[in-house]
C-alpha positions as YAML, in Angstrom:
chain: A
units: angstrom
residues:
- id: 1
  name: UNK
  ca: [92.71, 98.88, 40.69]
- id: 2
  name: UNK
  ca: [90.12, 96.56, 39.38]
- id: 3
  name: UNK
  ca: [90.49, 93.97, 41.49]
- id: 4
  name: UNK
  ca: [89.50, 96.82, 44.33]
- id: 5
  name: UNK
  ca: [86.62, 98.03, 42.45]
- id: 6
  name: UNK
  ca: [85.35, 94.47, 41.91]
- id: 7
  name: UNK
  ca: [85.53, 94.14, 45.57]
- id: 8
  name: UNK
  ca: [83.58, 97.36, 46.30]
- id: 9
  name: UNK
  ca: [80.68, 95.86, 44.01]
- id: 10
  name: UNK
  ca: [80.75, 92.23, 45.94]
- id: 11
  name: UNK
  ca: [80.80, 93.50, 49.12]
- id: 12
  name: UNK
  ca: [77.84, 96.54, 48.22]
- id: 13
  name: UNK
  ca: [76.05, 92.91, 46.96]
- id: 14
  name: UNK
  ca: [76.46, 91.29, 49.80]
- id: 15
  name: UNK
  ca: [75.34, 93.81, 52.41]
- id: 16
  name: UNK
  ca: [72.37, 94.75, 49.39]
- id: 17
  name: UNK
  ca: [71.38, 90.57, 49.89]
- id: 18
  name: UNK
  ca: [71.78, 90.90, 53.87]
- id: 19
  name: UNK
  ca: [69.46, 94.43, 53.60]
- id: 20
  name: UNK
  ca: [66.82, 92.23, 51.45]
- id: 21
  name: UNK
  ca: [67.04, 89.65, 54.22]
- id: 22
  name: UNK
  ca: [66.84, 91.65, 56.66]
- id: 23
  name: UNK
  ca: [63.34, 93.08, 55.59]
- id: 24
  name: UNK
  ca: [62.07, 90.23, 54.25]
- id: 25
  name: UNK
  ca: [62.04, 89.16, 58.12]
- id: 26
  name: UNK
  ca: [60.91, 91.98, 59.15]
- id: 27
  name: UNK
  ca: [57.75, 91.89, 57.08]
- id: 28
  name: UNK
  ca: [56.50, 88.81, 58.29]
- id: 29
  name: UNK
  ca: [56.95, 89.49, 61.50]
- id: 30
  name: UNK
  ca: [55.13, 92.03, 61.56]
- id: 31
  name: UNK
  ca: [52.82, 90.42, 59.41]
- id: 32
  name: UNK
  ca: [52.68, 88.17, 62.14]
- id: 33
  name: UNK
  ca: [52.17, 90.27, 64.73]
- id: 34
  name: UNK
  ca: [48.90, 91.99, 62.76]
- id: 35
  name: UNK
  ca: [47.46, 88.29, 62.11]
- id: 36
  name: UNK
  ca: [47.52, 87.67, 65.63]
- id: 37
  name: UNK
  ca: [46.36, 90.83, 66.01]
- id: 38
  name: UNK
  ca: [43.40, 91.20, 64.05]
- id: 39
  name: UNK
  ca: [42.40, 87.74, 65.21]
- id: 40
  name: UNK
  ca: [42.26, 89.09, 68.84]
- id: 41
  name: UNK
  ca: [40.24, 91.95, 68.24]
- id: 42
  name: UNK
  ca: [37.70, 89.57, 66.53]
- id: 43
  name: UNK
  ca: [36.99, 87.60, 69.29]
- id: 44
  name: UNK
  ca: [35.82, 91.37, 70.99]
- id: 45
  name: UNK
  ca: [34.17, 93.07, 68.66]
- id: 46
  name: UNK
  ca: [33.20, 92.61, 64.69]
- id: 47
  name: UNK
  ca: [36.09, 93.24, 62.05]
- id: 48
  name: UNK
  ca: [35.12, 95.02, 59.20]
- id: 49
  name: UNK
  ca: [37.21, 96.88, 56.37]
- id: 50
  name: UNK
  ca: [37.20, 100.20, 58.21]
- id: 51
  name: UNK
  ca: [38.93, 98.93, 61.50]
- id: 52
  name: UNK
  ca: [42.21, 99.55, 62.19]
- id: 53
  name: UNK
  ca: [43.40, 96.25, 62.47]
- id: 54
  name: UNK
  ca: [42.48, 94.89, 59.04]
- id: 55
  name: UNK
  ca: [43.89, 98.58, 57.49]
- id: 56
  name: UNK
  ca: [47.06, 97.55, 58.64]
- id: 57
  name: UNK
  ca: [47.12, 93.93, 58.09]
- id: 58
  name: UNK
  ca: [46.14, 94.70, 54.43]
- id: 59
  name: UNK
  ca: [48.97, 97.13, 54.16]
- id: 60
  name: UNK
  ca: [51.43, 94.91, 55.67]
- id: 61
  name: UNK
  ca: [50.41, 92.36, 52.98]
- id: 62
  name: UNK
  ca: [50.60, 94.46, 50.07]
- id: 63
  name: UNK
  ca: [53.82, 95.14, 51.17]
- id: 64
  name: UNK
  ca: [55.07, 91.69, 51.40]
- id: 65
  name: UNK
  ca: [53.23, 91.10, 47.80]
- id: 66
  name: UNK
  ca: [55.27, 93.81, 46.10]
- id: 67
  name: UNK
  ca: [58.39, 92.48, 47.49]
- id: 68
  name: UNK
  ca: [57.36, 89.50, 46.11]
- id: 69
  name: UNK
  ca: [57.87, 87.15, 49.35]
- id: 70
  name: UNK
  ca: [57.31, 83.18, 48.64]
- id: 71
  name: UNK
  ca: [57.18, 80.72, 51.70]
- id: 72
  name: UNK
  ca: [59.68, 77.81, 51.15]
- id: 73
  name: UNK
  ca: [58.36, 74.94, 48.89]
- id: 74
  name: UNK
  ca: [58.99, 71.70, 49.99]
- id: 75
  name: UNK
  ca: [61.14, 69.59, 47.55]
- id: 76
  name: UNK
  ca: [58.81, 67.92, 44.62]
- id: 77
  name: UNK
  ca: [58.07, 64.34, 44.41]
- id: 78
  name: UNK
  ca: [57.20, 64.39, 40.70]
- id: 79
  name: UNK
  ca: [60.56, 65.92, 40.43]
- id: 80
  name: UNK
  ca: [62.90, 63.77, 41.94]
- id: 81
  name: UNK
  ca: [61.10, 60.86, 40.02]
- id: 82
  name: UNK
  ca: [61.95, 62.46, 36.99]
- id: 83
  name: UNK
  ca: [65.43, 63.21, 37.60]
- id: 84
  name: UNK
  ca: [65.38, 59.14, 38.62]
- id: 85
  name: UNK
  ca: [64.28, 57.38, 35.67]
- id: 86
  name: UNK
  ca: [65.90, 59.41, 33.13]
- id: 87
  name: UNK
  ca: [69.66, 58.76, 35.28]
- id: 88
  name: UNK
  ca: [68.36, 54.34, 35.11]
- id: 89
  name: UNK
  ca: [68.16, 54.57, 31.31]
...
């Protein structure tokens, strides 16, 4: 009966990790979608903090700050240097 209880909890993980995903993508594309936005209407008319356009792209972005979204970091050079000399001594 454990073992199927255990299972339950991976599997409401998994699809908890797949939901995260999921939104995650979501957000920037939408986020996206609002840059290219807001960069169209600019070419028309003047964007200030009362137009549409910049309302939602600044609520689309405090949305993807309080998920905490990161772009991927591309691997370190100082790093792998490191992790070099101290495996020659």
């Amino acid at each position: 009966m454990a073992s199927l209880s255990l299972g339950l909890n991976l599997s409401r993980k998994k699809g908890a990790t797949r939901t995260g995903a999921v939104e995650r993508k979501n957000l920037i594309t939408v986020c996206r979608f609002s840059v290219k936005t807001l960069i169209d209407r600019s070419c028309f008319e003047t964007i200030d903090d009362s137009s549409p356009e910049f309302i939602n792209f600044v609520s689309i972005l405090e949305q993807i700050l309080s998920h905490r979204l990161k772009g991927k970091k591309p691997p370190s050079l100082h790093h792998s240097f490191g992790a070099m000399l101290h495996h020659s001594y």
